[in-house]
Structures are given as structure tokens and as C-alpha cells.
KOLZA-865242 format. One record per residue (C-alpha): residue in one letter; residue number from 1; x, y, z. Coordinates in steps of 0.05 Angstrom, whole numbers, m for minus. Layout:
BEGIN
+------+------+--------+--------+--------+
| resn | resi |      u |      v |      w |
+------+------+--------+--------+--------+
|    A |  NUM |      X |      Y |      Z |
...
+------+------+--------+--------+--------+
//
This chain:
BEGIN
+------+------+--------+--------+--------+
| resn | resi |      u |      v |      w |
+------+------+--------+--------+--------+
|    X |    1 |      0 |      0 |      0 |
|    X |    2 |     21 |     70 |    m26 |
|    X |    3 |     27 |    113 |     33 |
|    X |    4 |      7 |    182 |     33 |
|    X |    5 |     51 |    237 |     37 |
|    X |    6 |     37 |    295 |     75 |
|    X |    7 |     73 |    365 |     93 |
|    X |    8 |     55 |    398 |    157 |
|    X |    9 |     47 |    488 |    141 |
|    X |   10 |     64 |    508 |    209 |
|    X |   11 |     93 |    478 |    265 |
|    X |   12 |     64 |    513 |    324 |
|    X |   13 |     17 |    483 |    384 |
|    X |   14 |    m42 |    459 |    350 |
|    X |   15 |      7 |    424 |    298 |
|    X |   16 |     53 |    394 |    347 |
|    X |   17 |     m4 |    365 |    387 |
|    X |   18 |    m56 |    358 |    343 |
|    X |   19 |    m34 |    336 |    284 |
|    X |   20 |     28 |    316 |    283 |
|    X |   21 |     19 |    262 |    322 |
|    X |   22 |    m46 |    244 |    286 |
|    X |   23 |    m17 |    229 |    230 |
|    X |   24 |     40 |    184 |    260 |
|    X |   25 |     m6 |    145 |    289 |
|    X |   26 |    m37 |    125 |    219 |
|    X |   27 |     m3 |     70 |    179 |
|    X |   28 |    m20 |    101 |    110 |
|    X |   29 |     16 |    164 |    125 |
|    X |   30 |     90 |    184 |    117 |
|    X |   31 |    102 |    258 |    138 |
|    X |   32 |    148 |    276 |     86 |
|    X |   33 |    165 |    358 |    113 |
|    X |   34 |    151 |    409 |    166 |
|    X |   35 |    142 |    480 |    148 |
|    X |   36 |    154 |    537 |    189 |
|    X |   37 |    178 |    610 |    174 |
|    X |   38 |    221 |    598 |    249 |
|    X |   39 |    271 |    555 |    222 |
|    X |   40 |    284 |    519 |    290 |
|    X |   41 |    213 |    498 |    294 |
|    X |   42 |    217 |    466 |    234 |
|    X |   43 |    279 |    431 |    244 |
|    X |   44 |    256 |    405 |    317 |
|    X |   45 |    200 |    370 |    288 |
|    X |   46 |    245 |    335 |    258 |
|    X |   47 |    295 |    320 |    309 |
|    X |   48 |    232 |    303 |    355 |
|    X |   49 |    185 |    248 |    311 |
|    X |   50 |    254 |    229 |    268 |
|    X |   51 |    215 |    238 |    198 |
|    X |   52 |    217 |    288 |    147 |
|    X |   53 |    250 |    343 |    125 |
|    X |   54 |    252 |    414 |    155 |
|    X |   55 |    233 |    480 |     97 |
|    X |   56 |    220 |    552 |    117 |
|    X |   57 |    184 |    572 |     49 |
|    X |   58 |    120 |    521 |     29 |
|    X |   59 |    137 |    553 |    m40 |
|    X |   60 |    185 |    493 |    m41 |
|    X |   61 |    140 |    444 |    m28 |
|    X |   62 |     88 |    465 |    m90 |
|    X |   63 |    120 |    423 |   m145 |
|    X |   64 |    139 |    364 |   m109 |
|    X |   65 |    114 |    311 |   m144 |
|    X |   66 |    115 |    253 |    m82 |
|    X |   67 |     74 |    305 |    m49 |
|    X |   68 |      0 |    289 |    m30 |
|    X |   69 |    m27 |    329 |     20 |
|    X |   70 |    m18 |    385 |     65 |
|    X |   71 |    m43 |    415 |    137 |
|    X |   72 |    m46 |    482 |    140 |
|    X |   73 |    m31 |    504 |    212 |
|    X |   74 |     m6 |    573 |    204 |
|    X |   75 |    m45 |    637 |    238 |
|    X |   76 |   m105 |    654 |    208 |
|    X |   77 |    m82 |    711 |    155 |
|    X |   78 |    m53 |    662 |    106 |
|    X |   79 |    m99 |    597 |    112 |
|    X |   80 |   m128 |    623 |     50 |
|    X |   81 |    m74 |    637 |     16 |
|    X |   82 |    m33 |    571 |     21 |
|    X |   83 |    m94 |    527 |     20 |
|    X |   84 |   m108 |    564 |    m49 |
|    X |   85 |    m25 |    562 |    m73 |
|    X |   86 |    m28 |    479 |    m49 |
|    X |   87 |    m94 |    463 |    m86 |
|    X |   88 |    m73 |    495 |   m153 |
|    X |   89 |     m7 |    449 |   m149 |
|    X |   90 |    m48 |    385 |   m144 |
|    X |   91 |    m52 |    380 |    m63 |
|    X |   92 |   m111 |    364 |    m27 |
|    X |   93 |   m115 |    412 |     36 |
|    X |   94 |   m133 |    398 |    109 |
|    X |   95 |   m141 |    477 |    135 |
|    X |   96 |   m147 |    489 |    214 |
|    X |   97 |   m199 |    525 |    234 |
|    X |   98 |   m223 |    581 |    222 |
|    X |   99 |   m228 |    575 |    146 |
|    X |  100 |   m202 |    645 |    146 |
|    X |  101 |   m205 |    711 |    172 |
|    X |  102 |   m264 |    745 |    148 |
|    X |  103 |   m316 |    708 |    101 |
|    X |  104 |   m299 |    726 |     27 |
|    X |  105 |   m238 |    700 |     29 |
|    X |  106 |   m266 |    631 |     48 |
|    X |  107 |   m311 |    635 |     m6 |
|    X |  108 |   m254 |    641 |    m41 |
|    X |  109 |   m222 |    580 |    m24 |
|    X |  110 |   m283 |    545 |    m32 |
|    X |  111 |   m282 |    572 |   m105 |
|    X |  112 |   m211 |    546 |   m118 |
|    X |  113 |   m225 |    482 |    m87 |
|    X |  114 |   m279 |    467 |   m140 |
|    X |  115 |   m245 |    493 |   m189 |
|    X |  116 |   m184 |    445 |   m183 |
|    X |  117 |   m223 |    384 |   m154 |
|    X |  118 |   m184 |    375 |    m91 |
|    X |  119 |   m205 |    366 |    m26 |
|    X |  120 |   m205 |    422 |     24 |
|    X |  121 |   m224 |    403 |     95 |
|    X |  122 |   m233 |    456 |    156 |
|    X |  123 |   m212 |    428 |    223 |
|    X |  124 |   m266 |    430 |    256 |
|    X |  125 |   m245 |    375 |    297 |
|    X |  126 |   m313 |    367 |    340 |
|    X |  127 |   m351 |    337 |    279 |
|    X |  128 |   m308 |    278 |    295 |
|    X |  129 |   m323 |    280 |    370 |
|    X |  130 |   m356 |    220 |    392 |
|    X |  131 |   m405 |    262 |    446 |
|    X |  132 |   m421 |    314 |    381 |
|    X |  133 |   m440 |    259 |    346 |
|    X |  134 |   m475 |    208 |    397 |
|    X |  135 |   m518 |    287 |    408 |
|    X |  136 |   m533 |    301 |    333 |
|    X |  137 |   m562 |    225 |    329 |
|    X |  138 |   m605 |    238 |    397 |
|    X |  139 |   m626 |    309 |    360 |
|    X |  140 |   m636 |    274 |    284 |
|    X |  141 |   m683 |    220 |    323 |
|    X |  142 |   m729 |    267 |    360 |
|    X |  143 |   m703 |    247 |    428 |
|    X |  144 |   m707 |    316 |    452 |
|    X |  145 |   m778 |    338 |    412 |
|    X |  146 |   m775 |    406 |    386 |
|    X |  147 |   m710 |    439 |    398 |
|    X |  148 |   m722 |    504 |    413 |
|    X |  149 |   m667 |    540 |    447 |
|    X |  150 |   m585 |    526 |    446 |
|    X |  151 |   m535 |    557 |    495 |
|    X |  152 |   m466 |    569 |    492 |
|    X |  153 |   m422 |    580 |    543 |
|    X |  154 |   m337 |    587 |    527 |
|    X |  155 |   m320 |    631 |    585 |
|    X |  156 |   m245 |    618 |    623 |
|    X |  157 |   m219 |    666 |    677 |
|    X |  158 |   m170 |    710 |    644 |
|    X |  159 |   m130 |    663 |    606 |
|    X |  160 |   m111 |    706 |    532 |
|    X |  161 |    m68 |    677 |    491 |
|    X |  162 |     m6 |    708 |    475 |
|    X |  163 |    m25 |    773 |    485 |
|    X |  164 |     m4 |    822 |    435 |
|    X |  165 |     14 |    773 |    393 |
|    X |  166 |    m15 |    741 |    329 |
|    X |  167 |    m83 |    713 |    371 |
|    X |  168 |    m95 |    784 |    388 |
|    X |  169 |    m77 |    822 |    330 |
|    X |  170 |   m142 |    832 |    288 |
|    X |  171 |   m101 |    837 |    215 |
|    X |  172 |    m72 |    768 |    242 |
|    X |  173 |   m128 |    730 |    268 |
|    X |  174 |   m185 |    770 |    244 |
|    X |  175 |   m218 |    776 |    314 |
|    X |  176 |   m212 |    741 |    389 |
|    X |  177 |   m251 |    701 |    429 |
|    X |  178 |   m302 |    682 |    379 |
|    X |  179 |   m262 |    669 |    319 |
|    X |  180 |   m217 |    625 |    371 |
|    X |  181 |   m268 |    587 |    414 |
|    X |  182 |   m320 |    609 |    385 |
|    X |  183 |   m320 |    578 |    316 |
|    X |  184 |   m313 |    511 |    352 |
|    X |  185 |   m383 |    518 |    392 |
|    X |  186 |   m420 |    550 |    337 |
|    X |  187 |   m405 |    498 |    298 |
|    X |  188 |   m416 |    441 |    340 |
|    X |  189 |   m484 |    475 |    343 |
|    X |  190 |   m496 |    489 |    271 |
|    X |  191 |   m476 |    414 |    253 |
|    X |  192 |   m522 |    386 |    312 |
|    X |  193 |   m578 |    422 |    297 |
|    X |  194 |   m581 |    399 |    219 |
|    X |  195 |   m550 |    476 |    204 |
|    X |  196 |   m607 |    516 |    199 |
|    X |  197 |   m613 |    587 |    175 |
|    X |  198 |   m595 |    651 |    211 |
|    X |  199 |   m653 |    704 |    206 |
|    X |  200 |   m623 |    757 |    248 |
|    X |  201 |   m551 |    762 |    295 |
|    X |  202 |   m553 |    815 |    348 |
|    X |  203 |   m486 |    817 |    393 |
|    X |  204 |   m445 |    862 |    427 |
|    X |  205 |   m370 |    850 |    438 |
|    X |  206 |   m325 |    880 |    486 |
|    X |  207 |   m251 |    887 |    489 |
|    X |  208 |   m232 |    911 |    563 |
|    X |  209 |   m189 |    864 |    607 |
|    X |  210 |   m131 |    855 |    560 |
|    X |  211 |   m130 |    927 |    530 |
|    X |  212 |    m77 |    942 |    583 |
|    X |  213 |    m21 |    896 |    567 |
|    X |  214 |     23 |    917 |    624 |
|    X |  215 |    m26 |    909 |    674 |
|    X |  216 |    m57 |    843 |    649 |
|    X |  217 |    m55 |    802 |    703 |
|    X |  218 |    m77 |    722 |    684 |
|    X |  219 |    m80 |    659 |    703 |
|    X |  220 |    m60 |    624 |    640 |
|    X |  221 |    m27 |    647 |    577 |
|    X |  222 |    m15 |    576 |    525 |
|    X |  223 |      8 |    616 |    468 |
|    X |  224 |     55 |    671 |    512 |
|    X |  225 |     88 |    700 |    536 |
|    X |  226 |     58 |    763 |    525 |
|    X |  227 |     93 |    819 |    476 |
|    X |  228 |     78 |    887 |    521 |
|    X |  229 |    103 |    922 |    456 |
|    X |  230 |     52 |    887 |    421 |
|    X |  231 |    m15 |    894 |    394 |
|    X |  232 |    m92 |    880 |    424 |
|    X |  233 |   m142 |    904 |    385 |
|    X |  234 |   m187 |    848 |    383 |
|    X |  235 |   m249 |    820 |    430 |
|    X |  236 |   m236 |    783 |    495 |
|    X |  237 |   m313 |    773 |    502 |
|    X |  238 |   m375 |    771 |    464 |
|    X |  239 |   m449 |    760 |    476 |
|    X |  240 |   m500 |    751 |    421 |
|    X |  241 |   m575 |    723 |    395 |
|    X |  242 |   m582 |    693 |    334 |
|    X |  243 |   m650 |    675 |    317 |
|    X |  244 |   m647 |    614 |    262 |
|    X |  245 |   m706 |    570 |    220 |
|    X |  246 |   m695 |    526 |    278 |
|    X |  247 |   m663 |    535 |    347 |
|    X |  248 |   m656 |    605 |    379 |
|    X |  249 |   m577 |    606 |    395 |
|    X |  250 |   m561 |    650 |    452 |
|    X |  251 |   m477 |    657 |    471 |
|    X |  252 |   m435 |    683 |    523 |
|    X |  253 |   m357 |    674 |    502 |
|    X |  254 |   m301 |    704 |    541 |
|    X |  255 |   m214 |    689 |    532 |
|    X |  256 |   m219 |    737 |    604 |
|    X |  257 |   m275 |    748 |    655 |
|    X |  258 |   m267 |    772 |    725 |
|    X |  259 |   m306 |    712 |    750 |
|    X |  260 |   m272 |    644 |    780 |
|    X |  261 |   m280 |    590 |    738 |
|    X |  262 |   m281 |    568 |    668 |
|    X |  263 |   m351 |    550 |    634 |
|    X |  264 |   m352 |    513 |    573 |
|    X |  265 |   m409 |    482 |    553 |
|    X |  266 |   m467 |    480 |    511 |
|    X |  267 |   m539 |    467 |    523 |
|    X |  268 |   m594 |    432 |    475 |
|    X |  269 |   m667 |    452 |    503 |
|    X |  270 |   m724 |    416 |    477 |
|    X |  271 |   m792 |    400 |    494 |
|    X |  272 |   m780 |    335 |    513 |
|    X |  273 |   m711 |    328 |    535 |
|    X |  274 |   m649 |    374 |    543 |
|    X |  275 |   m573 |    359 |    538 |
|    X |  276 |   m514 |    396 |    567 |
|    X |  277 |   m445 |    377 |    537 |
|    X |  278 |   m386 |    394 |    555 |
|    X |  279 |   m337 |    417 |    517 |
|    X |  280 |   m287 |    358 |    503 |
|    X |  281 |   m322 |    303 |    545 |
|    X |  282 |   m385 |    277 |    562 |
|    X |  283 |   m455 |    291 |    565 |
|    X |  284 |   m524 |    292 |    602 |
|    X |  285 |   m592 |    272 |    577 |
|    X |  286 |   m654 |    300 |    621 |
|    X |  287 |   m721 |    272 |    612 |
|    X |  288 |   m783 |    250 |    644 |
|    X |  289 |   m812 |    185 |    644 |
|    X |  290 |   m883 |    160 |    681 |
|    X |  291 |   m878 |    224 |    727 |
|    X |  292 |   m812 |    217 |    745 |
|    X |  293 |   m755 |    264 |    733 |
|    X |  294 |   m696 |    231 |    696 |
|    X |  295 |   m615 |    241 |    692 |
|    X |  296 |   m577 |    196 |    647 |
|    X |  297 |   m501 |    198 |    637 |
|    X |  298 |   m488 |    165 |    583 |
|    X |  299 |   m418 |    119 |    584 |
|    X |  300 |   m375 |    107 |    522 |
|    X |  301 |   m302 |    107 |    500 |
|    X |  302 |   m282 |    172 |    478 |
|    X |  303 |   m231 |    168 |    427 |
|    X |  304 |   m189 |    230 |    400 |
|    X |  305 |   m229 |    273 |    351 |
|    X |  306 |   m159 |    294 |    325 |
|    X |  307 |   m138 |    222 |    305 |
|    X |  308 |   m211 |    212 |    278 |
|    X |  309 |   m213 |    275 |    239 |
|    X |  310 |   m142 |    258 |    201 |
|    X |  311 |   m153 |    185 |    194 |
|    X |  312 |   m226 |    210 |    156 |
|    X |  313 |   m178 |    258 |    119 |
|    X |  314 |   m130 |    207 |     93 |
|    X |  315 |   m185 |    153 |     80 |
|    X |  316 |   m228 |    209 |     35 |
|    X |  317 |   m158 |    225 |     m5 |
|    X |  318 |   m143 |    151 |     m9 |
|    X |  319 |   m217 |    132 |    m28 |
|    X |  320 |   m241 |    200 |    m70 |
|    X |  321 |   m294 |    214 |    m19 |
|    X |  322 |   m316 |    271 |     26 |
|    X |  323 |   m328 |    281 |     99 |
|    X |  324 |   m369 |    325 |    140 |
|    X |  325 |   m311 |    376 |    147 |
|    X |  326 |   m307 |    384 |     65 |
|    X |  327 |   m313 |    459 |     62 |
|    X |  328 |   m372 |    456 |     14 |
|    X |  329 |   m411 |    414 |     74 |
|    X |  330 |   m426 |    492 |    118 |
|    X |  331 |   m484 |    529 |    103 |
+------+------+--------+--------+--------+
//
């Protein structure tokens, strides 16, 4: 069997522990190069897993003819960019979230992608979740009756990453909390719910606890340290309504609050039966049955949506198929 060569765009946290180590774990793949503009990243990859071959330019990697695939872990501003350069050379694409910074350039990508034929997956790694997915059967079945209301809830206790770096510099990222965490939830929702329509988004967001780098003073900071000469001009919270053709979706989503304790989870309300997951784990189901209040935990192996998500990545290259993460599969 053929195995299928991939190049990894970006070797920063989500790549190194995401999916990196995804794709070792798959017999069918060989990672054939890291790619980082921080030439030591690149080569400590491959010091680290012992594979590959270390590049600072992905230009180099265009024409390579033993190349199949790429993942495209670089900040935000050029996901569309190097998805686009990758598909045009004959490379299907596996793009972390979010697609991209603002929307027209991810109907752009989606334009390229059907243009050239290749596959161009968004990581949105909760479609593979096990709990997601156990929830969107429960939903699909009528378990929970008419679903009516959703709630999200990403909320940590002032825990920005790297601030004043690229996660909080808007040309970079193309906004904060919700672009970050946010994209995740919504669509865990979205893909849950069947993706219904939005018919009107009211929100507010605020940027106020990180505006003073200096005196930031957090708990947690994953992609630091923080650059005090820097730049924060993005949101560290947001609130918001969306009405839809089916559920209303009401969210609270904050990188920083001044309150204790991190909240992130989302809650399915329907007539019959509600669910609150959360985030990363397990679930609740709450029903009634002959009079009686009910509380059921369902118990399953979780296995990692990261491994899941590349493994269906690999199989739909090797296989010509697509997966719910194909980018032509959001509303």
C-alpha cells in the first residue's frame, strides 16, 4: 500500500499536538516535511518524531511531485492563501480552523477548491467528537422533541493567549474570542442542529481586560508569553442572539472574565428532553418518564477527535470521498 505523503504548514501548538501526532499514528501516512517561517521549529519537528524534512518557504513544497497532501496550521491571515497556492499544485488541503479571517476570502477558497477538484477540509475537529455525534443522532431522532433553544457557554478566567501577539492582532487572526473558541461551539451547534438558517444576529462585543497589556494580570497564557510592545485590538468577550429556522442560539464567550471559573459548555433545550455537553467530554440527557424526573449519563469510549478527523482525511484522499468537514458541507 502507497502511503500518503503529507507536509505539515506550520509547526506551532495545535500542529505539534494535534496533528502531528495524528498522522503518525496512521499507517498510511508518511510525513514527508515540516514547514515553518522559524527555522528551528521546523527543524525540531524533525529532530523530535525522526521523519521528514525541515523547509521555511511552502513555495518549495508546490512542485513536489511525491507530495500528496498538506495541513495548513499557520495563523489565520494566510490559511487562505496557502490552502489556495497547495490546491492549484495538485494537493488536497486539510485547513485548521477558522477557514479564514473574514468570510470572502473563504468563499474564495471554496471557489478554488472546485475549481481544481481537490479536497479542502476545515478542522473542525468536533464533527469527529464521539459526544457531538452520539448528540446530533439523539437530535436527528427526535429524542429531545422540538428543539427550541441552544446555549453556549466558552467563558475561562482571564487566560488570553499570547497577548499582543498574532491571537490578538485583528489583521492576524481576524478577531478574538469568537473566531478562537467560538467557531468551535458555533459549529458544533450548527452541525447538531441539521445547520439551519440565521434570520437575524444581534451581539455586542467588548474588548476591556486585556487592552492594558502591562497590567494584564492572568492565570493562564498557552500561546505567551505576552509581547507588552505588542498589539490587542481584538475582543476578549462577546455576547450575542441569533434567531435561526430552527433553534434560537443564545452565547456568552469570554478568553478573560473577572469571575472564577471556566464554563464551557453548551446546552440543547427541547420540549422533551435537554442535553448539556461539555466541551471535550461527556454529556447529560434530562427527561421524564411516568412522572418521574430523569438524569442519564451516558458511558462510552471517547476516542481522540484529532486522530478521527485525520484518519477520515486520509481515508477520503485515499478513497475519492468527502467528509463532514469538506468545506462545501457549511451552510
Amino acid at each position: 500500500m502507497k502511503k500518503i505523503r503529507v507536509a505539515v504548514i506550520g509547526c506551532g501548538s495545535i500542529a505539534t499536538s494535534a496533528h502531528i501526532p495524528a498522522y503518525l499514528k496512521n499507517p498510511a501516512v508518511e510525513i514527508a516535511a515540516f514547514c515553518d517561517i522559524v527555522p528551528e521549529r521546523a527543524e525540531a519537528c524533525v529532530r523530535q518524531y525522526g521523519v521528514g524534512r525541515a523547509v521555511t518557504d511552502y513555495h518549495d513544497l508546490l512542485n513536489d511531485p511525491a507530495l500528496d497532501a498538506v495541513s495548513v496550521c499557520t495563523p489565520n491571515v494566510l490559511h487562505a492563501v496557502i490552502a489556495e497556492d497547495f490546491m492549484r499544485a495538485g494537493k488536497d488541503v486539510l485547513c485548521e480552523k477558522p477557514a479564514a479571517r473574514v468570510y470572502a476570502e473563504a468563499l474564495e477558497m471554496q471557489q478554488v477548491r472546485r475549481e481544481t477538484g481537490r479536497l479542502l477540509n476545515i478542522g473542525v475537529c468536533n464533527r469527529f467528537n464521539d459526544s457531538v455525534n452520539r448528540i446530533k443522532k439523539l437530535i436527528d431522532a427526535g429524542t429531545l422533541g422540538e428543539l427550541y433553544h441552544v446555549y453556549i457557554s466558552f467563558r475561562s478566567y482571564r487566560s488570553i493567549p499570547g497577548l499582543g501577539g498574532a491571537f490578538t492582532t485583528k489583521a492576524i487572526a481576524g478577531g478574538g474570542a469568537l473566531i478562537d473558541w467560538g467557531v468551535h461551539f458555533l459549529d458544533i451547534v450548527m452541525y447538531c442542529c441539521g445547520d439551519p438558517h440565521p434570520r437575524t444576529v444581534s451581539g455586542q462585543t467588548f474588548s476591556k481586560l486585556g487592552k492594558d497589556l502591562a497590567g494584564y494580570t492572568y492565570t493562564d497564557m498557552w500561546a505567551g508569553p505576552p509581547d507588552l510592545n505588542g498589539t490587542y485590538d481584538v475582543e476578549d468577550s462577546v455576547t450575542a442572539l441569533i434567531r435561526t429556522s430552527g433553534p434560537t442560539i443564545t452565547l456568552h464567550g469570554a478568553w478573560a472574565q473577572n469571575i472564577g471559573q471556566n464554563d464551557m459548555y453548551i446546552d440543547f433545550m427541547g420540549d422533551r428532553a435537554g442535553i448539556r455537553l461539555q466541551y471535550g467530554a461527556g454529556f447529560k440527557l434530562y427527561s421524564t418518564q411516568d412522572g418521574a424526573l430523569l438524569e442519564t449519563t451516558p458511558s462510552f469510549k471517547m476516542s481522540n477527535h484529532y486522530e478521527n478527523e485525520i484518519n477520515s482525511f486520509i481515508d477520503c484522499i485515499r478513497q475519492g470521498t468527502t467528509n463532514a468537514a469538506d468545506i462545501d458541507n457549511f451552510g
